[in-house]
C-alpha positions in Angstrom: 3.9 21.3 14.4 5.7 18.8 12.6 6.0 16.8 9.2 7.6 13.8 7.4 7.9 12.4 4.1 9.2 9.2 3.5 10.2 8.2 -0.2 9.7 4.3 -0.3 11.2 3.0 -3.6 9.5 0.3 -5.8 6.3 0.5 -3.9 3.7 -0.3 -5.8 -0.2 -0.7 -5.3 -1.0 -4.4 -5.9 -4.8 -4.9 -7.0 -6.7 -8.4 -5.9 -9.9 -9.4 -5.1 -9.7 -8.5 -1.6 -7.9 -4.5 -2.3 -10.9 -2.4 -1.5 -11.6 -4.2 1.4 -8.3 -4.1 3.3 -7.7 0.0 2.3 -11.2 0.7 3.0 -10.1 -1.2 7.3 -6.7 0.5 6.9 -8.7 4.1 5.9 -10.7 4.0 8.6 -7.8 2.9 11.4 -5.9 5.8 10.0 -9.2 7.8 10.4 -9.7 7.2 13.6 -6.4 6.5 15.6 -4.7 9.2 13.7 -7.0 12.3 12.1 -4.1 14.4 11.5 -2.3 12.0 9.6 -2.9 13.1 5.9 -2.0 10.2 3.0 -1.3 12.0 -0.7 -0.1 10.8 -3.9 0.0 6.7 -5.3 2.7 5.6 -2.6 1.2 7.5 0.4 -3.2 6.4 -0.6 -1.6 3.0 -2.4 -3.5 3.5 -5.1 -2.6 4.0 -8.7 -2.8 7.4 -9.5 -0.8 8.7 -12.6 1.5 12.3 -11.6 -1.0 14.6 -12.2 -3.7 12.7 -9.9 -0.9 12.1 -7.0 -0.5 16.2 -7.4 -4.0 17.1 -7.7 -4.5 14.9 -4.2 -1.5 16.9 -2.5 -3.2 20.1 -3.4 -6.7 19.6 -1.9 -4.8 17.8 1.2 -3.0 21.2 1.8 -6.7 22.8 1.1 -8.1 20.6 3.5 -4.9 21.7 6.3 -5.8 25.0 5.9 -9.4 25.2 6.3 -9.0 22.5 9.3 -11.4 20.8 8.3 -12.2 17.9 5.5 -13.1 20.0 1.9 -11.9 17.1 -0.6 -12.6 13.8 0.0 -8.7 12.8 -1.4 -9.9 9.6 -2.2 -12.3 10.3 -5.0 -9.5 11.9 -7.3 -9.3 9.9 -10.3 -12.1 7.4 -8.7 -14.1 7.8 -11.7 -11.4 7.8 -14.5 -10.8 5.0 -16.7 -7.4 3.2 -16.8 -5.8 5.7 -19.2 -3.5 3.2 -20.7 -6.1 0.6 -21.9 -5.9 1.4 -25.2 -9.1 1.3 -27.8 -11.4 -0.8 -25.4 -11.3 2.5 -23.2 -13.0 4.6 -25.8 -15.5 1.8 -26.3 -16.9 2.4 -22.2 -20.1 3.7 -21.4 -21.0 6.8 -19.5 -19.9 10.4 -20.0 -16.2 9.5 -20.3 -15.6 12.9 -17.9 -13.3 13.3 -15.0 -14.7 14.1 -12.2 -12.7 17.0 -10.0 -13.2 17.6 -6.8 -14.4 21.4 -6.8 -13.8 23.8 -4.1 -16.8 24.2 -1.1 -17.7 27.8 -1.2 -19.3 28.8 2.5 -22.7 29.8 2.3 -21.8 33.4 3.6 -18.9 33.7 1.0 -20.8 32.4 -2.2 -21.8 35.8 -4.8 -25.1 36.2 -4.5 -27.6 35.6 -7.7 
């Protein structure tokens, strides 16, 4: 087993018309060529994340390690959430103006019966 973490300074995710689609080809290069490659936090998914996102992504990861298999979808943290720092126009949106968290996938033998 082995590991890495490299700290790039002043990297920043950099938003055009054409984002989605260039992470969504680098996503599924990484998904293929390397499956045991796992990307966490805003510098590792390139994405803007505030702390507690970039955490919250880190944790399910190391859920996903451990059960060996893909629990958390890492992407979809904070997919739903509006920009936080937009100000009053944010309270204006529509839609339930929850945050969507990833919960944890209970096998069907483990889940308390009813």
């Amino acid at each position: 087993m082995d590991g890495c973490v490299v700290r790039q300074k002043k990297a920043y995710p950099v938003y055009d018309d054409d984002y989605a689609r260039h992470v969504a080809t680098i996503r599924q290069e990484l998904d293929t060529c390397y499956p045991n490659l796992h990307l966490v936090g805003r510098n590792g998914m390139h994405k803007y994340n505030n702390q507690d996102h970039a955490m919250v992504t880190a944790m399910l990861c190391v859920e996903n390690i451990l059960a060996d298999t893909k629990l958390y979808d890492l992407w979809q943290v904070n997919s739903d959430a509006e920009y936080h720092e937009s100000g009053p126009a944010a309270e204006e949106a529509t839609g339930s103006g929850l945050r969507l968290v990833p919960t944890r996938v209970v096998a069907p033998e483990l889940a308390p019966e009813a």
